[in-house]
N, C-alpha and C positions, 0 to 999 in steps of 0.2 A: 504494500500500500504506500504510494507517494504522499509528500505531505498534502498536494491540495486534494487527494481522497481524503484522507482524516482531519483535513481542516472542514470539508463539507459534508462529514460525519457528525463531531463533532456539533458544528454550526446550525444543523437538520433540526436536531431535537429542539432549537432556543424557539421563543416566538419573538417577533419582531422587534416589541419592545425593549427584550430580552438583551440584544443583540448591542444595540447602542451603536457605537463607537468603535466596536471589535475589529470591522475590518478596516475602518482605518488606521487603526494602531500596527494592525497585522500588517499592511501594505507597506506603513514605515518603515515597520522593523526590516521589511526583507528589503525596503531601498537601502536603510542604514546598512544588512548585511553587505546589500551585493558592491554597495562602495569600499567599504570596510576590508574586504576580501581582494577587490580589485584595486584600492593603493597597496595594500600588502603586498600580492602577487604580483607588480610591479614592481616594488621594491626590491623584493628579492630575486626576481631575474635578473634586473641591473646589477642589485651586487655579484652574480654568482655568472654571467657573464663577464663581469671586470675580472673577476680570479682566473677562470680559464683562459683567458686570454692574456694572463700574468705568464 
């Protein structure tokens, strides 16, 4: 099961009111990850391309 199967698992049971703000916060969070992951993972090719080429 991928996350957005268990996030709309999850999510199925609430009712609307229930719900809120949930997937806002959720949508954040994965934009914060995927920047979060993507400076990382730049940084560290850069370093680890400057070594090999040491």
């Amino acid at each position: 099961m991928d996350f957005s199967t268990a996030l709309v698992v999850i999510m199925g049971s609430m009712n609307i009111a229930e719900i809120g703000t949930l997937p806002i916060q959720i949508g954040a969070a994965m934009i914060a990850g995927v920047v979060y992951v993507g400076i990382g993972v730049d940084a560290f090719q850069k370093k680890l391309i400057n070594i090999i080429r040491k």
